[in-house]
Each structure stands twice: as C-alpha cells, then as structure tokens.
C-alpha positions as CSV (number, residue, x, y, z in Angstrom):
1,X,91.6,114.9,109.9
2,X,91.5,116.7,106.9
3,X,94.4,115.0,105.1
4,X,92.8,111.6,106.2
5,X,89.1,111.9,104.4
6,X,91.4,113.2,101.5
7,X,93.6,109.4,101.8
8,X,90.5,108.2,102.4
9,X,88.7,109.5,99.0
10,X,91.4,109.0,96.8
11,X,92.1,105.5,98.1
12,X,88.4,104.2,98.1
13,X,89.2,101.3,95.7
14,X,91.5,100.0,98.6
15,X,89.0,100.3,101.3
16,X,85.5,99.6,99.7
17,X,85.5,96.4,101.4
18,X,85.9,97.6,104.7
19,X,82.2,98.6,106.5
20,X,81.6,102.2,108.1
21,X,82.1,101.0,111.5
22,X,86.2,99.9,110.9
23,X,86.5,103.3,108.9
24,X,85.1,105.7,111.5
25,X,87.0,103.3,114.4
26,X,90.1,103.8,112.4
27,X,89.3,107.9,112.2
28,X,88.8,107.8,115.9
29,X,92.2,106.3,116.6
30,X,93.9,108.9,114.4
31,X,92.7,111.9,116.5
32,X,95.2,110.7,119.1
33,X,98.1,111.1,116.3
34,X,96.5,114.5,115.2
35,X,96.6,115.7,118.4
36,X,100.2,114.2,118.9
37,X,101.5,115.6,115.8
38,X,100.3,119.0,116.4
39,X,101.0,119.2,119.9
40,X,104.8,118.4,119.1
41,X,104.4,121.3,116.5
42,X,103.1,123.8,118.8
43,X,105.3,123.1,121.5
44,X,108.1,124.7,119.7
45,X,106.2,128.0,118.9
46,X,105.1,127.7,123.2
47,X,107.0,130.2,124.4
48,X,106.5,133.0,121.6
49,X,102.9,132.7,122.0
50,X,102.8,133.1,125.2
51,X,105.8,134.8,126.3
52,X,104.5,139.0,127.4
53,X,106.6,140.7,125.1
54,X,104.1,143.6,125.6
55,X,101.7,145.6,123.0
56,X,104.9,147.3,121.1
57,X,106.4,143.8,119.9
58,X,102.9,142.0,119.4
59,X,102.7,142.7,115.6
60,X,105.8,141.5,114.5
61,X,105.5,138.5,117.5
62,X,102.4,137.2,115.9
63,X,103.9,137.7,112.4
64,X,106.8,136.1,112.9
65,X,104.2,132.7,114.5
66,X,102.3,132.8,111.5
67,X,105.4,132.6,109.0
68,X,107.2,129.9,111.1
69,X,103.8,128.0,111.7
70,X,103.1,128.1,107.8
71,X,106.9,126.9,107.4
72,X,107.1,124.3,108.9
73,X,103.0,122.8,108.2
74,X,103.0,123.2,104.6
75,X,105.6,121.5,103.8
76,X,103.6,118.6,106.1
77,X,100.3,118.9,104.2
78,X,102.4,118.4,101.2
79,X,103.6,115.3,101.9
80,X,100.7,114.4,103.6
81,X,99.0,114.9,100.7
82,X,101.1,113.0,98.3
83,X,101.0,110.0,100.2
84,X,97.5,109.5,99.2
85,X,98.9,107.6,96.3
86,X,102.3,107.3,97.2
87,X,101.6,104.8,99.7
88,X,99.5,102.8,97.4
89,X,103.1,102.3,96.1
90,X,105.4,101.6,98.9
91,X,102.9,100.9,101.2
92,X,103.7,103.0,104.3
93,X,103.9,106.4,105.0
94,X,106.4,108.7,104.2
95,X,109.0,108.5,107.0
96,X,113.0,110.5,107.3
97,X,114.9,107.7,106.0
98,X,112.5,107.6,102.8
99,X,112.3,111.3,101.9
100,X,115.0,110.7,99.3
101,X,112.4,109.2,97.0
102,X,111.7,112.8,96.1
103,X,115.1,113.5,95.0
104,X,115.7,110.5,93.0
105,X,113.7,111.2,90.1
106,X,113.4,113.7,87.1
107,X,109.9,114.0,87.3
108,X,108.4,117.2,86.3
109,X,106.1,118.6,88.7
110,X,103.3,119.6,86.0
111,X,102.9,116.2,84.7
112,X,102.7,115.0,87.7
113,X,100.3,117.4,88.9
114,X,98.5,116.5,85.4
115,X,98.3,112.8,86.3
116,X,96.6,113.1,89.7
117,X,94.4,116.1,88.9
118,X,92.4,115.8,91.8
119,X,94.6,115.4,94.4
120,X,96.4,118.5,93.5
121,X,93.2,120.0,93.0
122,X,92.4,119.1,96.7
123,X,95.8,119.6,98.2
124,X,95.7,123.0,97.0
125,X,92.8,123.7,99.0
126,X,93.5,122.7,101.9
127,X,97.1,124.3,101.9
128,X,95.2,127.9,100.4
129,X,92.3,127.3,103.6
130,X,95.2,126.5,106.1
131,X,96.9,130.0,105.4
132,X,93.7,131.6,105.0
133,X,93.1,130.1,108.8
134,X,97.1,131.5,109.6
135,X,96.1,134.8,108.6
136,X,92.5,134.8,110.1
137,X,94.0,134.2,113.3
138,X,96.7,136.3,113.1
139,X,94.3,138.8,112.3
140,X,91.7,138.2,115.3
141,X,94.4,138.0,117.8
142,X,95.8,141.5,117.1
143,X,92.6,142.9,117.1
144,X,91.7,141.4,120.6
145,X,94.8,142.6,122.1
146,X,94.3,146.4,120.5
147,X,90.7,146.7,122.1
148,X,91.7,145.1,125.8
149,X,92.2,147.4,128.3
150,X,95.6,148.7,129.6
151,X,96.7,148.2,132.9
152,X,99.7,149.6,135.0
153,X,100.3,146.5,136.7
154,X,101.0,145.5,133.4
155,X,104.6,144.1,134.5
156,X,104.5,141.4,136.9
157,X,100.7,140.5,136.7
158,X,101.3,139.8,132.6
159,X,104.1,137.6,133.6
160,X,102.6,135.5,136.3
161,X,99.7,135.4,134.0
162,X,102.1,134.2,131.0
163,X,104.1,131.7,133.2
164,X,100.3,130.4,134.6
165,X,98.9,129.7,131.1
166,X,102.9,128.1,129.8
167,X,102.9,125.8,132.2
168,X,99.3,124.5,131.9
169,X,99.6,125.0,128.2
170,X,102.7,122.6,128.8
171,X,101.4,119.9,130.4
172,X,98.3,119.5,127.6
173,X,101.1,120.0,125.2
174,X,102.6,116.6,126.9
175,X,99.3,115.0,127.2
176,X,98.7,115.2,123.4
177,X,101.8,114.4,122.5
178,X,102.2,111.3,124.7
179,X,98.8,110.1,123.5
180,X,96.9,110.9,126.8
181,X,97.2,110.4,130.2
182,X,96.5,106.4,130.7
183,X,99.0,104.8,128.3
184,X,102.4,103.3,130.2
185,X,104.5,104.6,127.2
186,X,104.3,107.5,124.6
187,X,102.2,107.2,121.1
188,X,104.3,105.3,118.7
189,X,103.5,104.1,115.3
190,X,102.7,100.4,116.6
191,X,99.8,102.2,118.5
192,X,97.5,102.4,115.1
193,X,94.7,99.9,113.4
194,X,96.1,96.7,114.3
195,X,94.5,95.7,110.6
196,X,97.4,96.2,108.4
197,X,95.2,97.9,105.3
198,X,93.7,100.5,108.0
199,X,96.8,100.8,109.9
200,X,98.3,104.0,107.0
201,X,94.8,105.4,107.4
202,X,94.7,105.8,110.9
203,X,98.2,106.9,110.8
204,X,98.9,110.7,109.4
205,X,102.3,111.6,108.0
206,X,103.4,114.7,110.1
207,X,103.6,112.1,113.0
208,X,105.4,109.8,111.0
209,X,107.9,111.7,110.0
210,X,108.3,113.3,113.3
211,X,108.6,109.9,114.9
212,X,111.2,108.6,112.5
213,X,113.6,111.2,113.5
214,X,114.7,109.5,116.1
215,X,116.0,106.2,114.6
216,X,115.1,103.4,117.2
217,X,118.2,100.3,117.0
218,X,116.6,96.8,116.6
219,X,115.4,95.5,119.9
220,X,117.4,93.0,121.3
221,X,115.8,89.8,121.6
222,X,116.2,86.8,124.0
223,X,113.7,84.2,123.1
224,X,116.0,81.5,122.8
225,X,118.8,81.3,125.0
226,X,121.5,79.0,122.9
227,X,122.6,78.9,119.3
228,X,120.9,75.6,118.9
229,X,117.7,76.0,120.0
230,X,117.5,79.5,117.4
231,X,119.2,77.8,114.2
232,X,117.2,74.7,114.4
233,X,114.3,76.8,113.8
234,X,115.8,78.4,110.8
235,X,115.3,77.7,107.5
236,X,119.1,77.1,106.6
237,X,119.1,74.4,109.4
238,X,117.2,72.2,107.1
239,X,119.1,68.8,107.5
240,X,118.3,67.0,104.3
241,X,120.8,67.6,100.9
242,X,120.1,69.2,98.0
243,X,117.7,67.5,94.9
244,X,120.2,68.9,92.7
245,X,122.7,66.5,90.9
246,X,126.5,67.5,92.0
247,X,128.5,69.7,89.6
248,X,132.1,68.3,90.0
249,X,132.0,66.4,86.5
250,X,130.5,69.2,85.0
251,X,133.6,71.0,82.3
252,X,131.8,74.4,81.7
253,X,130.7,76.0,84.5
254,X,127.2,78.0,83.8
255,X,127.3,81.7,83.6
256,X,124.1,83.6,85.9
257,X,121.8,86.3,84.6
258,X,120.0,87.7,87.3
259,X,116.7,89.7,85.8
260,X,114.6,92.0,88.3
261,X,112.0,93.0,86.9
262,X,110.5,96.3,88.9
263,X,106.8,95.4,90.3
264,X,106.2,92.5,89.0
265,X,103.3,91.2,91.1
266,X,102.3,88.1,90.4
267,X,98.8,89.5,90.1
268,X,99.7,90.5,87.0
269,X,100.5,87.5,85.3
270,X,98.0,85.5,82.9
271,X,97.7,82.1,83.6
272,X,98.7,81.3,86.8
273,X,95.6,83.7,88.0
274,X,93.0,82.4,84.8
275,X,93.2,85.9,82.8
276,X,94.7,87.2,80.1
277,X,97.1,89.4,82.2
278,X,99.7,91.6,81.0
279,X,102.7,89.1,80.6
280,X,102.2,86.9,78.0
281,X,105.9,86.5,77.4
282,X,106.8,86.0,81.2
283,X,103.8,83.7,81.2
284,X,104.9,81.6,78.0
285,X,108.7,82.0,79.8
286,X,107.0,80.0,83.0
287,X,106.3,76.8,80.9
288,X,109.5,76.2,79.8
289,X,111.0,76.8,83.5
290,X,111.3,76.3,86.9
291,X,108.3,78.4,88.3
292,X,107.6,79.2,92.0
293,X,103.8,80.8,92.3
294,X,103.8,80.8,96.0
295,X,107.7,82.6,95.9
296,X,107.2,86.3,98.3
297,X,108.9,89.1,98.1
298,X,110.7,90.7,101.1
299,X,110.0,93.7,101.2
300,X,107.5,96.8,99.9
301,X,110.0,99.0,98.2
302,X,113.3,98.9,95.8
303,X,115.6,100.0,98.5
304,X,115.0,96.8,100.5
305,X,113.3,94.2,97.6
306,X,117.1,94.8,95.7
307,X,119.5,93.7,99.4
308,X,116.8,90.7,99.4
309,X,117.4,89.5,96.1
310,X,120.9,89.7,96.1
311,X,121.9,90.2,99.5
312,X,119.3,87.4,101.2
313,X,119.0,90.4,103.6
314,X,115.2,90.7,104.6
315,X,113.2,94.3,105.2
316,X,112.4,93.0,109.2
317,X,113.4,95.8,110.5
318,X,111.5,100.1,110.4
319,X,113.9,101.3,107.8
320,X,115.5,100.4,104.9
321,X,119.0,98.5,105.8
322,X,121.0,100.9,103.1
323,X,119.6,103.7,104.4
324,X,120.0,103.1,108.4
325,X,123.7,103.3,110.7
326,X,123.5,99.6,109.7
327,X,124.1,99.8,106.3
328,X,127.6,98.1,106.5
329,X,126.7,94.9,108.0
330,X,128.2,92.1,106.3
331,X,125.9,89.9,104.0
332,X,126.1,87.3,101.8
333,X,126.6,89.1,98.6
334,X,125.6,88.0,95.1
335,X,128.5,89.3,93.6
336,X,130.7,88.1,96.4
337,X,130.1,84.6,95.5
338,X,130.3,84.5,92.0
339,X,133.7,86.2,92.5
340,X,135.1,83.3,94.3
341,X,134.4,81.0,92.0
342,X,136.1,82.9,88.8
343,X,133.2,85.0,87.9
344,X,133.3,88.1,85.6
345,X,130.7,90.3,87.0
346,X,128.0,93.5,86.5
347,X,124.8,95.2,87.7
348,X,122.6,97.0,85.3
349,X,120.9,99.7,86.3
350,X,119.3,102.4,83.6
351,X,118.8,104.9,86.7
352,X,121.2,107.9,87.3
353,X,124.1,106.1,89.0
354,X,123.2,106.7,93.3
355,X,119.9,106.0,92.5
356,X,118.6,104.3,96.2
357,X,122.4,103.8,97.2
358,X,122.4,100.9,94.7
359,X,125.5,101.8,93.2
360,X,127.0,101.3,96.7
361,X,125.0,97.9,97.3
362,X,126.1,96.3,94.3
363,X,130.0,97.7,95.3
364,X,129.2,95.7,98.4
365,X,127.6,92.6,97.1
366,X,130.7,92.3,95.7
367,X,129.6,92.9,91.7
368,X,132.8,94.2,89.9
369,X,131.2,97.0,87.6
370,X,128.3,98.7,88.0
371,X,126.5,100.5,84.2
372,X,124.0,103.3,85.3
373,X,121.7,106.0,83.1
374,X,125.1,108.0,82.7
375,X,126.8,104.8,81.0
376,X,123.7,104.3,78.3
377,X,125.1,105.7,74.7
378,X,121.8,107.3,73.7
379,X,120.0,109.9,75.4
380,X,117.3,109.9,73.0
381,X,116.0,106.6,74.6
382,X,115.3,108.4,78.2
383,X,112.2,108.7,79.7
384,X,112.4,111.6,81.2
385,X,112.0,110.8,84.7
386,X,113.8,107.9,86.4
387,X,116.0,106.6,83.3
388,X,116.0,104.8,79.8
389,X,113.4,102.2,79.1
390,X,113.4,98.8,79.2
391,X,113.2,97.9,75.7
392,X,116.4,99.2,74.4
393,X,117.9,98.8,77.6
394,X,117.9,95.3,77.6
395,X,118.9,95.2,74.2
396,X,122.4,97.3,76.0
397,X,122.8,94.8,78.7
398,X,122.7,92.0,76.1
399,X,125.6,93.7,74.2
400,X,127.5,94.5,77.2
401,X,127.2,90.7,78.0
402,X,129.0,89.5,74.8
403,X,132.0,91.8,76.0
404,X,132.6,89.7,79.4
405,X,134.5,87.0,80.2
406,X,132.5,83.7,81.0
407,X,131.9,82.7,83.0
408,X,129.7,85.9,84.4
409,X,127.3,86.9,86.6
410,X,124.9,89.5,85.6
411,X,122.2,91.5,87.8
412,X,119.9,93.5,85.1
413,X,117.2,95.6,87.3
414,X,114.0,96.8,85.0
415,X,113.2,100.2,85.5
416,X,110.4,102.0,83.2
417,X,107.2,99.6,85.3
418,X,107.5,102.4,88.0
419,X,106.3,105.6,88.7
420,X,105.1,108.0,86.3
421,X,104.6,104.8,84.1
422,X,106.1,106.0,80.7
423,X,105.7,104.1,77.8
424,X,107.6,105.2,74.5
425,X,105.6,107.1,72.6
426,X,105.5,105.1,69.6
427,X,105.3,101.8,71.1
428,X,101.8,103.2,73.5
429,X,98.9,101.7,71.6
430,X,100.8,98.0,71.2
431,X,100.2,97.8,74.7
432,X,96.5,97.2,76.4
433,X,95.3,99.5,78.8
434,X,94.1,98.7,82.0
435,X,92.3,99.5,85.9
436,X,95.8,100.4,87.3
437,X,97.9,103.4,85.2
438,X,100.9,100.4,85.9
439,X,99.3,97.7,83.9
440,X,100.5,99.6,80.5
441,X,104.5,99.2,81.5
442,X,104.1,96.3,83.1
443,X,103.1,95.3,79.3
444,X,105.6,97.3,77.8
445,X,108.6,96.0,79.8
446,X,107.2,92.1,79.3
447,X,108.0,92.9,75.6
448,X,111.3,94.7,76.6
449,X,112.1,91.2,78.2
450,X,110.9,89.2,75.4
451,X,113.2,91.0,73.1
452,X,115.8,90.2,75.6
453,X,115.7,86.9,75.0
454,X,115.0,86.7,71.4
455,X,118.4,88.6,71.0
456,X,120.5,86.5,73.9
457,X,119.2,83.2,72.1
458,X,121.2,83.9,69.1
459,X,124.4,84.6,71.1
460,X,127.2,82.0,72.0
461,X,126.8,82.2,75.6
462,X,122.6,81.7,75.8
463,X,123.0,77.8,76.3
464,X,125.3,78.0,79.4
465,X,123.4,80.3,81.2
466,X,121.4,80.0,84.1
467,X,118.3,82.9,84.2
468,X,116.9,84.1,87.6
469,X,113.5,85.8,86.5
470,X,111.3,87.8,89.9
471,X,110.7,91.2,91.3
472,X,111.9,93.4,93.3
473,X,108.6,93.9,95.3
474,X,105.1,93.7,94.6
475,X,102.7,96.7,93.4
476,X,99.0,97.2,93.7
477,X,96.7,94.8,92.8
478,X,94.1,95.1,90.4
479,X,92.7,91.2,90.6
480,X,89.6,90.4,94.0
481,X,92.0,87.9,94.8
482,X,94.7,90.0,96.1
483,X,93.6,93.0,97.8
484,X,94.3,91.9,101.0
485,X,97.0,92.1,103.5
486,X,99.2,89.3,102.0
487,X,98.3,90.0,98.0
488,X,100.8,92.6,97.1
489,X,103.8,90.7,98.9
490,X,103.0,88.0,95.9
491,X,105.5,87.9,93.4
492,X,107.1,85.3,90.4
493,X,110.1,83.4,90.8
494,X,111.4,81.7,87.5
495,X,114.2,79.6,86.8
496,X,115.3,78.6,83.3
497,X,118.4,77.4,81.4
498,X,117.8,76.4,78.0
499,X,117.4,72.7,77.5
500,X,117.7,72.0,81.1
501,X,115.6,69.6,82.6
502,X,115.3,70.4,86.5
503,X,114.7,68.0,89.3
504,X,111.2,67.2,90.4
505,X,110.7,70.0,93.1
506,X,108.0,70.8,95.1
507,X,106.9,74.1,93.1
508,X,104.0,74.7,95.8
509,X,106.7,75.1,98.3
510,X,106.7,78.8,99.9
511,X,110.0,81.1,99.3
512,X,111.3,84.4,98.8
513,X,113.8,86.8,97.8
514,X,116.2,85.6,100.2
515,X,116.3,82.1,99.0
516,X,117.6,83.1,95.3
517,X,121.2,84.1,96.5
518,X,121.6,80.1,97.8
519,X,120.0,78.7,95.0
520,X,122.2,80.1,92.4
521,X,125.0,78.7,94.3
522,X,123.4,75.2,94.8
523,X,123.1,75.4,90.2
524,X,126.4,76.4,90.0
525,X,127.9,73.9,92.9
526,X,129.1,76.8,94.8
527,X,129.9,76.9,98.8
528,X,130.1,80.1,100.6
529,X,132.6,80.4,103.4
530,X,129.3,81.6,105.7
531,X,125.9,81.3,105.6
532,X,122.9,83.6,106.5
533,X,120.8,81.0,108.3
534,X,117.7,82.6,107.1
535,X,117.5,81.4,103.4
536,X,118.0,78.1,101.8
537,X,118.1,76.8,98.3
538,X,114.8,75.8,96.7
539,X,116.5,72.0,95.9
540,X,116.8,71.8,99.4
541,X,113.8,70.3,100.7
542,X,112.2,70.6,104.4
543,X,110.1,72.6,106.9
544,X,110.1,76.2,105.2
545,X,108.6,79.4,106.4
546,X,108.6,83.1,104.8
547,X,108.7,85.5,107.1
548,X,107.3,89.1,106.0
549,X,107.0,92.2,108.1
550,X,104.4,94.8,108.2
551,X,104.0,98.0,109.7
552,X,102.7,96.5,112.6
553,X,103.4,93.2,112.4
554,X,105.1,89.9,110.8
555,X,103.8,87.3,108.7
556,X,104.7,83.8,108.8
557,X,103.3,81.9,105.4
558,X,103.9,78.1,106.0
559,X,102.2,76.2,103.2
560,X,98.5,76.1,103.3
561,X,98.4,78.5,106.4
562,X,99.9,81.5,107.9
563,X,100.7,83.1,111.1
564,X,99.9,87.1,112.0
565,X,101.9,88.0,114.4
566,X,101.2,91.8,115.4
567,X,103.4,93.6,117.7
568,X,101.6,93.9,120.3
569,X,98.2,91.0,120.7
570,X,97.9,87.3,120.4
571,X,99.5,85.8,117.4
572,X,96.2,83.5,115.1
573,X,96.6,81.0,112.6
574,X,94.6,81.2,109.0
575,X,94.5,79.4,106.1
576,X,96.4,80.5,103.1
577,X,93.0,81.2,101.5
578,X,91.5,83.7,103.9
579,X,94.2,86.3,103.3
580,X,91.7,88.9,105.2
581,X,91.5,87.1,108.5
582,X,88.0,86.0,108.5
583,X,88.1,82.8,109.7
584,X,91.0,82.2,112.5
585,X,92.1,78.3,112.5
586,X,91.3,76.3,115.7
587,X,92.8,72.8,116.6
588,X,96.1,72.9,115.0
589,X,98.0,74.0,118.1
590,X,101.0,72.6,117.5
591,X,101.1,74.4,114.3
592,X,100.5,77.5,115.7
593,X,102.9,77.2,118.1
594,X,105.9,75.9,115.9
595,X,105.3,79.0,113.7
596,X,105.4,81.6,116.5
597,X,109.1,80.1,117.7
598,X,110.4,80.1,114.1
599,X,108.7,83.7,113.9
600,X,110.8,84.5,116.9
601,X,114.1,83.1,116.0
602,X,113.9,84.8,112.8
603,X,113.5,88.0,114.4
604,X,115.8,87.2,117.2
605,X,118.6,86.0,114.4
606,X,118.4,89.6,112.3
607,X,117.6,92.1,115.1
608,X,121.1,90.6,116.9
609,X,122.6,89.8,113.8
610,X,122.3,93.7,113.2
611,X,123.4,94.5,116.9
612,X,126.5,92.2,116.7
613,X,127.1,92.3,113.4
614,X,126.5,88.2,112.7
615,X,124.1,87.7,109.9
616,X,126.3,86.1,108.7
617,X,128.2,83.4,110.3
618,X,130.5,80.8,109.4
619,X,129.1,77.8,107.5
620,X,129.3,74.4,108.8
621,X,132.0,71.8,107.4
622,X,130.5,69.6,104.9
C-alpha cells in the first residue's frame, strides 16, 4: 500500500485527471494483490514460524525469519520502488522476462539516485522502516516467548497446537493468495483496473513478478473455424493491387536505409501537433516525404518496437517474443528479404553488442553484419551509460555505408533519446529544455539526424536510396492531447527518396510497425516467398485495422474510431477523438461488430501462429 501512494505521488502528472473516487477504487482493488503477494511470501517462511522447535532454538529460529524475510522483500521494495518512473517508460510493471533491463546499461547508481532525488529519498525510508518493523518484531516475539509460562506437557500439546494454527494459517494463506474465496480462478494480472492508465496503479510489482514466473503459452484460440473465414479478416487479405508503379523497367535497383529513431512520439513533433516541438529537422524532413500521422507503434518497449519494425511481428502477446520459449519462430525478416534480391546488408546499433538480444534479432532477420558500441573507433564519444551518441554515430553509420556494396539495406537504431537522457556536454545549451527530462535528446538526436543527412546528401549513393524514418515505441507525453490510453502508442512514419514523387496515398490511413517490412518491398518490387497476413504495404489500399495490446486489453484503431477490447467485459466503440472513453458510440453496429472479428482473427492468427509455428505462411501465386 505503501509502494502504491509512493507510484501514486511521484506519478501525479499522469493521474491528475482522474477524480478521488477512481483513485481510492483503484487502491481498493490493490489490497487483493497486496494480500496475494504477501501471502505467497509468507507461505514459504509457514512452517519456520510455526513449527515448535522449542525455547533453545527460538533465537536463532526467529533470526534466521528475519534475515530470509528481509532477503527476499527488499529486493521487492526496490523494484517496486523503481517502477514509479520506470513504468512511465515501458509502461508496465516490472515482470521476469524484463529484469534484464537492469543489466543492460552502464548507468551509475549515484547519478541515478541524483536524478530522482526523491524517490530515492522515499525508497530509502520505507526499506530503513521495513527492517526497523523486522527487527521490532523479531524483538517482541522473543520477549513474549521468554515471559510465557513453561509447561511439561510441552511435547505433544506444542505440536497439536503448532499443527492447529499451520493448517488454519494455511488455508488464509490460500485465501489471500487466490484473491478470496468467491472468484472461480486465482488473482491474475487481468484481475486489476480495467482502465488501462489505473490498471499499473492498482497492480504492485512483487505480484508481478511472482506471477510472471510461471510463463503462460498463448491461449489457443478458435473463433474462426477455417482459413478463409480468419484471413479474410486480415489486413494482408486486402484484394486490391498496389498504387505503386511496377519496378521491372527500373535499371538501378534502390538501396534501403532504415532509421529508428528511439522514442520518437509523435507528440513530440512541431507541426503536425501546432507547436514548436523538438524536431524541427524531422518536421522539415516530413514536407519533403511520404508522411503517415496516424502510423502506431507495436509495442511499449525496444525489445518488441525493434521485431515490429523489422520483423512485422506485433507485441500481442505478455512477454517480449525475444525473450519468451518462442523466440525462434519464423518471421518475415527485413534482412531476409533484401538478401534475396542481391542486397549487401547491416544493423547499427551504438549499444554494447547483446544489448536486448538484438544482436541475435538482426542475425535472424537475416541482416549480414551487425556494428555494436564495441565496433565504434572512439571511446571518447560514449555516454557513459547505454552507448555513443547519436551525433557522431550517425556520422559512423554514414561512413560505413560508403564501404558497402549497392545495392544495401541498412537498419541504423538511435540510441542516446533514452534513459538517463545524456546530452554531450558541449552541445547541452543548443538544445531547449523542456516539461519531460527526454525533450532535451529528443532535440539533441533530431540534430544527430539532420547531420545524417547533410553528410549522406553529398555521397554517391543518397539519390538511389529509399529512407524509412519512425520509432521504435512511443514515450511519455508532454502535450493535453495525448495523455490518454492511446497517446503514447502515437508515433511518425516517414518515407523519402530524394526527388521522388510518390503516388497519391491516403496519408490519414491508420498503420504500424508491422506494415514497413511489406512496404519496403512493394518500393523495391520485391516478393517474399511467404507472407505474415497481418501487415500490408501502405500502396496497398483497403479496409485496414491496427491492432495494439495492453495490459489488459487490445485496441483496434480503424480510421475515425476504435475498438477497446478488454480481456474480460463487453468490447465499445469510440471515436478516434475521445481517446479516454467518454463517450461510447451507439448506432454503428455493424462497425462494431466487424472490428471485434478482425480483433479476433488477429489474435487467433498470432496466438496459433506461435503455437504451430505459422506466422508465416506461404504467399499466394500472383
């Protein structure tokens, strides 16, 4: 409860709009995971309390419960604590399969302790109370069992007594951790808010991490019974052919420079939201391109946003797809494609090379080389924590370029827009300040890509090149507009080749992360030998729904409206512009009802396609 008014406090910005009655309903539903959590904690340490080891062993019995009991809680409160802000970032809390976030960086724990003063200060409290409370107890305990009377029935009457209290202390134990007696199955995660900004706070991340020990498999789902009645629902089933002229007479084929730039909201961008923003050069890059406002990112964090991009594999499922047993299922790889069709090609990282497992990805994904922290020549341009800035970074990537045979295919993921937020020193006052500590890199790293360019333009290859500008996820917002449940999924999608004139596309159109792997090969009049029936091209015109999952629940954005879809409850229509729910759309039934089945078959096709190893299948004949 403690750990939650903390989240609470330090997360106020998030939750000012929400009134006192949804906060204290939200506090309410999270003593049932307190009391879960702490009853699967305590039934472990059970039998030591209450086993009658007799007045000899008691001191070292009770010593050893307060030393295990601190053991294995603080480490809890410490995470719990952390993910105050840390789910501000990814958006969930902390669960198994993401604790290697704390291992992948160089941060130093004083400056980070520096940065978030206060929520050191106030996890340091409430660890130094909590062991205060351990030894308090420990203490009373002792001293109740020194003053109670001896008896010489001690024996048998202390273990009837003992084997009494176990069992009843048992069956509470069970109770709490079950959730209480009336529920058909046992507290899960899907049991919190069912508002997907209140869900985290009603959630608290002992139970979360002692829930996502035990790795659930995709559920196997049945809504549609043959392979017709699924794929026609399916974005990739979209019948009609693509806007883009055919490439046959073409006699150069175009390289393809693939630029993710790390949390680039789209919230942060100038124009598009009427405000100066912080990326005047990616807003100035947007006029002379192909640019998708309504584009969506996949997923909340790197380890998923990068497999989306690249991979067209969506984050639909509780854990990260690199990090779960089905991390080899076979996708439609980036790399793989370009390969086929005579590509040279590279991923960029400036990370320490197994950074997320994306060394592996990109071995998968079919890219030939992959350039990490440990390739970059200069140290001196490190930042000290996760690898070296963008600025000079780019400026390697666009060397490394003019070494590779064309035609290539080039991934370049940005790296210094994330957490601690370095800027270098002596570039800190060119770049505005602003309400979110991100704002600053996000600045810094629009420059980095403006020099980019400014370099690539004067190099042999720039005019044959295709650019893919977007993100890898979205961060948190700083603009009204999109602090809601479907702002921080907003993201930029940009195409632009220089000179290029592009066909009259419906820019308004919804897509995602998925659909860039199929639109790079529609450009470069490339077909796959399968096809993830998931994505399409953006040249490819028809019905088209994004499909994003939350903790809770999926998202289904259709054009001017959207479906929530929550795990458990009645899926409700809304308007694209009442991202917080307010007014639920009545009379468009048959709208409703068409997004629902292509919810389904989306999470039919990529739970199975996990389970039988098909999402991928073979593509059609032409």
């Amino acid at each position: 409860m403690t750990m939650r008014a903390i989240y609470l406090a330090w997360n106020l910005d998030v939750f000012g709009g929400f009134p006192a009655a949804k906060l204290a309903e939200a506090f309410a539903i999270g003593l049932r995971f307190d009391a879960s959590a702490a009853g699967f904690l305590c039934a472990g340490l059970l039998p030591l309390a209450l086993a009658p080891f007799g007045r000899r062993a008691s001191r070292w019995r009770w010593s050893l419960y307060a030393l295990v009991l601190g053991g294995i809680t603080l480490p809890l409160f410490l995470f719990g604590t952390v993910d105050s802000e840390l789910v501000r970032a990814v958006g969930r809390r902390t669960t198994v399969d993401s604790l290697f976030l704390y291992g992948e960086s160089d941060w130093h724990a004083l400056d980070i302790a520096r940065q978030f003063a206060p929520l050191t200060l106030a996890g340091i409290v409430l660890m130094a109370a909590w062991v205060a409370l351990i030894l308090r107890g420990q203490r009373w305990i002792l001293r109740t069992e020194a003053n109670a009377p001896s008896s010489e029935a001690n024996g048998i009457r202390s273990w009837f007594w003992a084997a009494a209290l176990l069992l009843l202390s048992a069956a509470m134990l069970v109770l709490a951790i079950r959730g209480g007696w009336s529920n058909s199955k046992p507290l899960s995660i899907v049991h919190t808010h069912p508002e997907p900004h209140l869900d985290n706070l009603a959630l608290n991340t002992p139970f979360v991490l002692l829930k996502s020990l035990g790795r659930d498999k995709p559920q196997r789902m049945g809504y549609f019974d043959t392979r017709d009645e699924l794929l026609r629902r399916l974005n990739g089933a979209a019948p009609a052919p693509s806007l883009l002229p055919s490439t046959a007479t073409k006699d150069k084929p175009l390289n393809v420079v693939v630029i993710v730039m790390e949390s680039l909201s789209l919230g942060y961008m100038g124009e598009v939201n009427g405000v100066d923003g912080y990326t005047p050069f990616i807003d100035e890059l947007a006029h002379r391109s192909l640019f998708f406002p309504n584009a969506w990112a996949n997923a909340m964090r790197s380890i998923e946003g990068i497999p989306a991009v690249l991979g067209s594999v969506p984050a639909l499922s509780k854990e990260p797809l690199l990090a779960s047993p089905y991390a080899s299922t076979q996708f439609e790889g980036l790399g793989t494609l370009l390969a086929q069709q005579g590509y040279d090609t590279a991923f960029f990282h400036a990370a320490m090379r197994g950074t997320m497992y994306l060394d592996q990805f990109a071995a998968r994904a079919g890219f030939a080389r992959y350039y990490s922290r440990e390739d970059y020549p200069d140290p001196t341009d490190d930042d000290g924590a996760w690898g070296i800035f963008d600025e000079p970074y780019f400026q390697y990537v666009a060397d490394q370029i003019g070494q590779m045979r064309q035609p290539f295919g080039v991934v370049a993921f940005s790296l210094t827009a994330h957490h601690p937020f370095k800027v270098p020193p002596q570039l800190a006052e060119r770049f505005p300040d602003g309400p979110q500590p991100i704002l600053k890199s996000i600045a810094y790293s629009d420059y980095a890509l403006r020099r980019f360019f400014e370099t690539a333009q004067t190099r042999p290859w720039y005019a044959d090149t295709v650019f893919v500008i977007t993100a890898d996820h979205g961060f948190l917002p700083y603009l009204p507009q999109y602090k809601n449940d479907l702002g921080r999924w907003r993201i930029p999608l940009i195409l632009f080749q220089p000179g290029r004139t592009w066909p009259q596309v419906d820019t308004r159109q919804p897509v995602s992360q998925i659909d860039i792997v199929p639109t790079i090969a529609d450009i470069i009049g490339a077909r796959a030998a399968t096809r993830n029936w998931l994505a399409r091209s953006v040249f490819v015109p028809g019905e088209r729904t994004v499909l994003l999952r939350a903790e809770n629940s999926y998202f289904a954005i259709d054009g001017d409206y959207f479906l929530f879809y929550p795990l458990s409850g009645q899926p409700q229509l809304y308007r694209i512009d009442d991202p917080e729910r307010r007014r639920p759309v009545s009379g468009h039934d048959d709208l409703r009802q068409r997004l629902i089945e292509r919810t389904r078959a989306a999470v039919q096709y990529f739970n199975n396609g996990l389970l039988d190893a098909t999402l991928v299948q073979p593509a059609p004949p032409s």
